[in-house]
TORVEX-974176 format. One line per field, with one value per residue (C-alpha): residue number from 0; x, y, z. Coordinates in nm, 2 decimals. Example, Ala and Ser with C-alpha at 12.3 -4.5 7.8 and 13.67 -1.06 7.14 Angstrom:
<rs>
i <- 0 1
px <- 1.23 1.37
py <- -0.45 -0.11
pz <- 0.78 0.71
</rs>
This chain:
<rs>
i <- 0 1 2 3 4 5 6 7 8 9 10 11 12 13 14 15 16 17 18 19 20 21 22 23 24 25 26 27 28 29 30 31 32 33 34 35 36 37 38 39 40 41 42 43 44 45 46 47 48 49 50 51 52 53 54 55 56 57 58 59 60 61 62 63 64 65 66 67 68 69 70 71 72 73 74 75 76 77 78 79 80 81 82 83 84 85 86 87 88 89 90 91 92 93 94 95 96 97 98 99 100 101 102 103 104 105 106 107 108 109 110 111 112 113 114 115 116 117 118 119 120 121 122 123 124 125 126 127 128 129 130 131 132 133 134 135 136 137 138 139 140 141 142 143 144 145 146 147 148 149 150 151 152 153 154 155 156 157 158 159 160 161 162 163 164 165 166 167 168 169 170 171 172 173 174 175 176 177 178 179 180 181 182 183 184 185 186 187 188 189 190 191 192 193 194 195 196 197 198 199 200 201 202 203 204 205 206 207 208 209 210 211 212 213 214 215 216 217 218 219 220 221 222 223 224 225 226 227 228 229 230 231 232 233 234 235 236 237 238 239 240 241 242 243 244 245 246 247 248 249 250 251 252 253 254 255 256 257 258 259 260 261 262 263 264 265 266 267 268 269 270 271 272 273 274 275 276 277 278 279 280 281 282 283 284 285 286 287 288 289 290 291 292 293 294 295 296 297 298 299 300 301 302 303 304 305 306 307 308 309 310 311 312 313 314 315 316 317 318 319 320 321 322 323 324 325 326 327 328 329 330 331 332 333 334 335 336 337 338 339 340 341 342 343 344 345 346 347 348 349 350 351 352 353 354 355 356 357 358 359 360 361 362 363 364 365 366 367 368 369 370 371 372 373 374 375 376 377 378 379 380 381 382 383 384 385 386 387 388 389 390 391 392 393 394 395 396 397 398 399 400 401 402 403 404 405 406 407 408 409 410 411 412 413 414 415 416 417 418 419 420 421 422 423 424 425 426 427 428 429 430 431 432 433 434 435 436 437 438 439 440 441 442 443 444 445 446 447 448 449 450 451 452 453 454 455 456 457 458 459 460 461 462 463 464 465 466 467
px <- -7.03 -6.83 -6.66 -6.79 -6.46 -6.46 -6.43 -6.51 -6.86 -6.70 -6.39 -6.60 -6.82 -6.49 -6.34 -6.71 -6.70 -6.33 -6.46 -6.79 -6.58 -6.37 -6.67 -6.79 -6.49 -6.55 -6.93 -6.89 -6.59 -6.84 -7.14 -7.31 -7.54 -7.80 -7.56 -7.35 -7.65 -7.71 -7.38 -7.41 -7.67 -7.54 -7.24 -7.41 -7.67 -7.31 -7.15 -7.43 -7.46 -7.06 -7.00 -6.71 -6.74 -6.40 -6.62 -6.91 -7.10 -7.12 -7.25 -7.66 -7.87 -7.92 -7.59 -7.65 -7.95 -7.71 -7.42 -7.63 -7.74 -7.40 -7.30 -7.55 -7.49 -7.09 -7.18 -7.36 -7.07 -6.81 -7.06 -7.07 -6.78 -6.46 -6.11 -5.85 -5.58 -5.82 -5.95 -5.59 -5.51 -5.79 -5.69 -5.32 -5.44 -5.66 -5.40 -5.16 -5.40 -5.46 -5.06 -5.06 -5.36 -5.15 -4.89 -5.07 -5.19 -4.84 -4.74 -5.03 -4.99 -4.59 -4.71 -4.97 -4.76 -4.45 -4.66 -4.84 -4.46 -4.37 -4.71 -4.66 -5.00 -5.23 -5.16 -4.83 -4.85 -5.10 -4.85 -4.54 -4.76 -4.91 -4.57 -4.40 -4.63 -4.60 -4.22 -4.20 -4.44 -4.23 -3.99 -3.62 -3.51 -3.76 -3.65 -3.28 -3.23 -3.06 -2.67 -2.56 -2.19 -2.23 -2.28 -1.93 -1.80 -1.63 -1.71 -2.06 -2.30 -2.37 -2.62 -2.69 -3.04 -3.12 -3.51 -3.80 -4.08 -4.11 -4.34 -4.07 -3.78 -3.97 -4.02 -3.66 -3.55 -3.79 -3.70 -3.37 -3.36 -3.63 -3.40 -3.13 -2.99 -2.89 -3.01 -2.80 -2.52 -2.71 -2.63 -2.88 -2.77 -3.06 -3.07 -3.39 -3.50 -3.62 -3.95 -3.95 -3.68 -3.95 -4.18 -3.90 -3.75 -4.10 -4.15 -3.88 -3.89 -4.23 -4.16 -3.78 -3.63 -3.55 -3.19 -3.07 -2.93 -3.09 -2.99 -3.17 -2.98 -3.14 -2.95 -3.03 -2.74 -2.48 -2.31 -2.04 -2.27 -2.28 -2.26 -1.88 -1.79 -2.05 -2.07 -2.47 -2.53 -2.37 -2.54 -2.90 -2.87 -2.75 -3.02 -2.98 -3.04 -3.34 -3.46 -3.35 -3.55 -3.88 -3.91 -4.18 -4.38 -4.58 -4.60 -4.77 -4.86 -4.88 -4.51 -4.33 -4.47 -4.43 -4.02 -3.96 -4.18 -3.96 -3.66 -3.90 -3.92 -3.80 -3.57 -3.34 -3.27 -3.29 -2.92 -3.05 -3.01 -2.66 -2.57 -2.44 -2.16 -2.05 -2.06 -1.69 -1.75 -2.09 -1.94 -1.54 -1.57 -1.65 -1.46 -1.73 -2.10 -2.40 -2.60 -2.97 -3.25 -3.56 -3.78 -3.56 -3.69 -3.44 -3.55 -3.24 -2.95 -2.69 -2.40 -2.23 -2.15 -1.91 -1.65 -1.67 -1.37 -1.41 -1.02 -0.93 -1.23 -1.44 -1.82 -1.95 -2.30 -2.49 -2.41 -2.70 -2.55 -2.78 -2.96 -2.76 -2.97 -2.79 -2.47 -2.24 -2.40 -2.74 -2.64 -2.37 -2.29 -2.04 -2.08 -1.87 -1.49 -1.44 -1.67 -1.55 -1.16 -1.24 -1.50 -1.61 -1.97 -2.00 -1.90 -2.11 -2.38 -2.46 -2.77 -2.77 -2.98 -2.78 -2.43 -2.14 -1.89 -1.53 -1.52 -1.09 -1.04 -1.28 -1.08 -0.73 -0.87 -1.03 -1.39 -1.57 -1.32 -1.33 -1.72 -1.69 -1.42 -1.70 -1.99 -1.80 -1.73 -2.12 -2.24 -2.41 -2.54 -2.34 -2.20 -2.54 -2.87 -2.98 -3.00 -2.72 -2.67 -2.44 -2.24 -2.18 -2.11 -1.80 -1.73 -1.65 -1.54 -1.31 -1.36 -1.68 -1.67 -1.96 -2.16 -2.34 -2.73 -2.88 -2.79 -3.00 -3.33 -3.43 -3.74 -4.03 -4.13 -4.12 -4.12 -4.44 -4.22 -4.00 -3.99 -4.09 -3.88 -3.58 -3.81 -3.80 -3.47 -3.32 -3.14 -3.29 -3.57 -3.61 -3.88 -3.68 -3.94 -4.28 -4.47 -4.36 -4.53 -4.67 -4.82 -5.18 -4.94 -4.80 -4.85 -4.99 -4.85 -4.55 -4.69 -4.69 -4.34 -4.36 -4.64 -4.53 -4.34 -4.62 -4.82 -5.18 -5.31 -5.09 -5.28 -5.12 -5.14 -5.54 -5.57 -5.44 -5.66 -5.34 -5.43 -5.34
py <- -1.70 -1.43 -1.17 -0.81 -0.70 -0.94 -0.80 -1.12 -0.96 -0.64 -0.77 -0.95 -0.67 -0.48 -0.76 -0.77 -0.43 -0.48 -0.70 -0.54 -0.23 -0.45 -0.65 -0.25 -0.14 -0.46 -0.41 -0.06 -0.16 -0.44 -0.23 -0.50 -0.22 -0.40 -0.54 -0.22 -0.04 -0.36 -0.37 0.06 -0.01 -0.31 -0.10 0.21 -0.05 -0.20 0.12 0.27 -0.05 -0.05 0.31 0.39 0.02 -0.14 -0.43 -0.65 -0.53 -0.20 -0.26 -0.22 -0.54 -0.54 -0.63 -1.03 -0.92 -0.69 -0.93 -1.19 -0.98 -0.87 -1.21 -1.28 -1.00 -1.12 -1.47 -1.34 -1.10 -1.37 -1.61 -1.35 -1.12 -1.32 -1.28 -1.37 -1.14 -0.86 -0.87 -0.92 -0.60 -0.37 -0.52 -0.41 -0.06 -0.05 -0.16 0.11 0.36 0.28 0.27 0.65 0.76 0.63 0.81 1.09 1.09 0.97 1.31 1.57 1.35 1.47 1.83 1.87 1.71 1.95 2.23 2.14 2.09 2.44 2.60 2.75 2.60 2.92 2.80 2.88 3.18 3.32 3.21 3.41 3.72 3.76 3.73 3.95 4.24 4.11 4.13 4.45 4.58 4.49 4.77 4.72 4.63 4.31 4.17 4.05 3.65 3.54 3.41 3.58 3.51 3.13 3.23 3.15 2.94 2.62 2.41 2.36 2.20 2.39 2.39 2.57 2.58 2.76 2.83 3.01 2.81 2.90 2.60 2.37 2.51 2.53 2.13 2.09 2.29 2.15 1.80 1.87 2.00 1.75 1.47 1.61 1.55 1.90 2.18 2.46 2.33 2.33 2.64 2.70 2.97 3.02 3.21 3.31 3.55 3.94 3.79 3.54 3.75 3.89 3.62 3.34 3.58 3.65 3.28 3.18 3.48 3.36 2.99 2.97 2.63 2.54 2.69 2.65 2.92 3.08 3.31 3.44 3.62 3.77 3.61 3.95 4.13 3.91 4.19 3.96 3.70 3.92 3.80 3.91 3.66 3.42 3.19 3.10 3.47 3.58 3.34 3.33 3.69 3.62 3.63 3.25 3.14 3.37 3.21 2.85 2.87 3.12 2.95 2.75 3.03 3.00 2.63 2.49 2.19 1.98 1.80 2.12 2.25 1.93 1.90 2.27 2.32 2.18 2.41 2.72 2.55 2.83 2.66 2.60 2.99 3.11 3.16 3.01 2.67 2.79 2.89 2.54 2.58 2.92 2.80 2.88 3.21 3.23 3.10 3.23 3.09 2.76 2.44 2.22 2.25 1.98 2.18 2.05 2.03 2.23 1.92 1.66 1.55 1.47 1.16 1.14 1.29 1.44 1.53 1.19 1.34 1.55 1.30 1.12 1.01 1.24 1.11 1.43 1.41 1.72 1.62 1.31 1.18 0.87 0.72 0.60 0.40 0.09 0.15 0.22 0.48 0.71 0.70 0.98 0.90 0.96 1.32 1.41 1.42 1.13 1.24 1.55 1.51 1.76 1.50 1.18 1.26 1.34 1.09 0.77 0.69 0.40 0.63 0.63 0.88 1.08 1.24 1.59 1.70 1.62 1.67 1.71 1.99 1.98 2.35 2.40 2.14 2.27 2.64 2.42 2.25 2.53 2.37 2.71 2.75 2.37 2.48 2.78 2.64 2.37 2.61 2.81 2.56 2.48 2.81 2.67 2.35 2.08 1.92 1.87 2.02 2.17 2.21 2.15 1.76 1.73 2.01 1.85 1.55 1.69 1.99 1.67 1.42 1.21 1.43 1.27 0.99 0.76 0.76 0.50 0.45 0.52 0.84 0.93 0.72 0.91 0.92 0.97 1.21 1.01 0.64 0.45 0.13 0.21 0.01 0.10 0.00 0.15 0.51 0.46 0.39 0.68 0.98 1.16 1.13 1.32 1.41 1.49 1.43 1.61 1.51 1.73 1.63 2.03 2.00 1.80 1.57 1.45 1.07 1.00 0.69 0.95 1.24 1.17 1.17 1.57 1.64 1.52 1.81 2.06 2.23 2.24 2.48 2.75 3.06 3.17 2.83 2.81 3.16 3.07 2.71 2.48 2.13 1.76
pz <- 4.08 3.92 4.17 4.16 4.05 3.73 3.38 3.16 3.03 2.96 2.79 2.58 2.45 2.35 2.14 1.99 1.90 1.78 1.52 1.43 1.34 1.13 0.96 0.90 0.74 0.49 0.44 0.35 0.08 -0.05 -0.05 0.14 0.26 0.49 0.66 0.70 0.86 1.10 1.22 1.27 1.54 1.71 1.76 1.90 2.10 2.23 2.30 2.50 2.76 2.78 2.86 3.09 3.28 3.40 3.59 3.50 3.82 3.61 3.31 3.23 3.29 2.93 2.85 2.80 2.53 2.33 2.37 2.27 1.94 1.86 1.82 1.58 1.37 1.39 1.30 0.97 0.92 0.87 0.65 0.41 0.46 0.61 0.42 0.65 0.48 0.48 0.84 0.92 0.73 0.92 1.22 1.23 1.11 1.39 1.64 1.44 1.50 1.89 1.93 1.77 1.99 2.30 2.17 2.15 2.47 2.63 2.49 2.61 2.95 3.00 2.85 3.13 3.39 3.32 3.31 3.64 3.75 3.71 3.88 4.17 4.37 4.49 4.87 4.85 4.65 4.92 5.21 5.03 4.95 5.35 5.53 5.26 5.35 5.72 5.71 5.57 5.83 6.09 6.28 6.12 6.46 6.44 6.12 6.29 6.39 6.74 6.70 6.40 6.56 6.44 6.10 6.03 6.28 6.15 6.45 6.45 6.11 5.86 5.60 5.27 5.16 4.84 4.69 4.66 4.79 5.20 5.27 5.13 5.30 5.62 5.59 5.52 5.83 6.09 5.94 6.00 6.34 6.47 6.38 6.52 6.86 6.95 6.74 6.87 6.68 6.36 6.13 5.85 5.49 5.35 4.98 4.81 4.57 4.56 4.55 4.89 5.07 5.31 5.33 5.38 5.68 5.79 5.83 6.03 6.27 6.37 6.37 6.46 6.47 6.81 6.92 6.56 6.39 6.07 5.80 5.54 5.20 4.87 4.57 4.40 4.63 4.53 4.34 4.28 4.07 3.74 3.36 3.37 3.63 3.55 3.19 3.32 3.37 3.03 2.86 2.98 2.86 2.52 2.23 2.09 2.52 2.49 2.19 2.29 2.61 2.50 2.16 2.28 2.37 2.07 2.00 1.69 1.80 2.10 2.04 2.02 2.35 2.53 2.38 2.53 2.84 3.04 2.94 3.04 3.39 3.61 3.80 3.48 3.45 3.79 3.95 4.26 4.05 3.97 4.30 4.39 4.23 4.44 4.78 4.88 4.71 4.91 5.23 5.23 5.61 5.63 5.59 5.50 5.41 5.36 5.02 5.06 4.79 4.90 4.78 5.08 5.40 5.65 5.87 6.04 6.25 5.99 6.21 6.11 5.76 5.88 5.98 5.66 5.53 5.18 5.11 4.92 4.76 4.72 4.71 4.93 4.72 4.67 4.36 4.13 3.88 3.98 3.66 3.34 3.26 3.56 3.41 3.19 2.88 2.98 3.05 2.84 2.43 2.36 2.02 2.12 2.13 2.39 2.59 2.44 2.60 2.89 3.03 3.07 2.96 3.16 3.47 3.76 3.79 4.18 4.31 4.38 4.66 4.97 4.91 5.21 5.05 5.15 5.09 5.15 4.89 4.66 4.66 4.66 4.30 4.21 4.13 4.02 3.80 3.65 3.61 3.44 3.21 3.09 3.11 2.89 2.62 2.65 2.51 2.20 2.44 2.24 2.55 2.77 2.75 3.05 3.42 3.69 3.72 3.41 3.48 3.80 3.70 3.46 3.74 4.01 3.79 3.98 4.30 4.40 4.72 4.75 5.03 5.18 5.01 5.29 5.33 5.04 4.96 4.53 4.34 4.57 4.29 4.00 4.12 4.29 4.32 4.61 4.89 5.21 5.43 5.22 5.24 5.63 5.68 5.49 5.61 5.38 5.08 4.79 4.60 4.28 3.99 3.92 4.16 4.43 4.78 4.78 4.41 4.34 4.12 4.44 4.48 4.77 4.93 4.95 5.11 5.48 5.51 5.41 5.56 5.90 5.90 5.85 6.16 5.90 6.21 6.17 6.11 5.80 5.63 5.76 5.59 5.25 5.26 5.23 5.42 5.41
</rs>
């Protein structure tokens, strides 16, 4: 007896239609026409019991009958019609034209999914909107966080935080803190735009994480971080950038607007993306820093990663050269001299995401100004294409020290093939990918770890409807 899940029946009725549309084809170029209409209804007969069935146990009783009758109009079909190099012929132009429609849909699938990508979900909008009117309602004397004096003191852990999305950061902050073994000593910079300056404050005011410190600064005021300084700045305001990353406002055709969505994703020109590369600039202070993606979880207590060994090194990451894909020539232009002389293509990629800084080295090797040097030179995009990843790679050539894989678990966004047990014993995952755990696209096998991390009661999030 054939299992409910078994697709024999229904396989069968799609090679018969397979055929019949090839046995068509013929009978039309042969004006065999009683044949040609006979075939026409078989078809539709076919089509309408078949449907959208993936099992046997869904097709229509009537499917034996028509099965049985499609066969019989095959069986006349190749008595009078069969040339073996011309059935071969309409069968290769079929499975040409299936390959193109896959194609086709390959592409609209990636279009939709960047798009989807870059949409800020209506939760999360709502959440940002209430506590920015709620911050600014509050008395200037209430909008000031407890132990400002640890802002700069070298002894304890500090972290540097950068984005706009307050649901995110607050995940990566209570992660953080409720893995760690003593959060007083924790330290937390947090940057964000005009826009989520209010609501990000607002937030942790009213949801403070434990006896860690918090700090909360609007990118917009760093008066410093202007297009003289700044290659990124000068050139995102140049006319060819403009046109570079806008030109797809007006796609004509699918292809086009799938090939540039994803250079119009925010984060690619917001300085809060670029601001990775200021920390010692950001934090004069501080000896040493752990930078942390807004789309991490920490599982873990960090504090280890501050006695690492960096060995002069300026940047301690998890490599990801396990696949050759993650190496230099994947992200950089080989084809370019300037690139060609200085690296090697086979060198091992890193992750960005969660990266321990040695912040006295990087002023002694003068990183920002490595960085600018090569962002410069990359005014016209010949060198990379976008985002931050390659420029780090070329910034910390040679400066990077590998840390130990489990420190940093990629690909939760991206990759259903991850094992579990690797997820559960990291430090810290990482969403990086589209499938963000706060987006729809989310896959779900994935989402508990973030969602842990979430109190779904809270009034504001019951207000704006966000919920497992």
């Amino acid at each position: 007896m054939d299992s409910e899940n078994s697709d024999s029946t229904v396989r069968l009725m799609r090679d018969q239609l397979i055929m019949a549309r090839v046995y068509l084809s013929i009978a039309k170029m042969k004006s065999k026409l009683d044949l040609l209409q006979e075939l026409q209804t078989r078809i539709k007969e076919s089509q309408r019991v078949l449907g959208d069935s993936l099992a046997d146990s869904d097709l229509h009783p009537s499917a034996p009958e028509k099965i049985k009758a499609m066969g019989q109009v095959l069986s006349k079909a190749r008595e009078q019609l069969y040339d073996c190099k011309l059935v071969t012929g309409k069968l290769r132009a079929m499975l040409q034209t299936a390959d193109e429609q896959v194609r086709s849909l390959k592409k609209q699938s990636t279009f939709l999914s960047q798009l989807a990508a870059k949409t800020v979900p209506n939760g999360i909008h709502c959440l940002s909107m209430r506590l920015t009117i709620d911050y600014y309602l509050l008395p200037l004397e209430k909008r000031k966080f407890p132990r400002s004096e640890n802002l700069e003191n070298p002894n304890l852990y500090h972290y540097a935080l950068f984005s706009d999305n307050v649901l995110a950061a607050s995940v990566v902050v209570n992660s953080t803190i409720m893995n760690a073994k003593d959060s007083s000593k924790h330290v937390f910079h947090l940057v964000t735009d005009k826009l989520n300056f209010g609501a990000m404050n607002m937030w942790f005011l009213l949801n403070p994480p434990g006896k860690a410190t918090i700090h909360v600064e609007n990118v917009d005021e760093f008066k410093w971080l202007n297009s003289s300084y700044c290659p990124v700045l000068r050139q995102l305001e140049s006319a060819a950038m403009k046109e570079y990353y806008f030109k797809a406002n007006h796609p004509t055709s699918l292809s086009s607007g799938s090939s540039n969505l994803k250079y119009r994703n925010p984060k690619y020109l917001s300085m809060l993306n670029h601001l990775r590369f200021y920390l010692p600039e950001v934090y004069p202070k501080l000896d040493k820093i752990l930078f942390l993606d807004d789309d991490i979880v920490v599982q873990k207590d960090l504090t280890k990663l501050w006695s690492v060994d960096l060995h002069g090194k300026v940047n301690g990451a998890v490599e990801t050269c396990g696949e050759s894909f993650h190496r230099f020539d994947k992200y950089l232009n080989f084809s370019n001299p300037h690139i060609a002389r200085n690296f090697d293509p086979n060198a091992c990629g890193w992750a960005y995401g969660m990266n321990i800084f040695d912040l006295k080295v990087w002023k002694k090797k003068d990183i920002t100004g490595i960085y600018h040097k090569w962002q410069n030179m990359n005014e016209d995009r010949v060198l990379w294409k976008l985002g931050t990843l390659p420029p780090g790679l070329i910034t910390f050539y040679n400066l990077t020290h590998p840390l130990e894989k489990t420190w940093h678990v990629l690909g939760l966004g991206y990759n259903p093939s991850i094992d579990r047990s690797e997820i559960e014993s990291a430090a810290v995952v990482h969403y990086n990918g589209n499938m963000k755990p706060w987006l729809e696209l989310a896959m779900t096998k994935y989402r508990p770890y973030w969602t842990k991390y979430i109190k779904y009661d809270h009034p504001y999030l019951r207000n704006c409807n966000l919920s497992e």
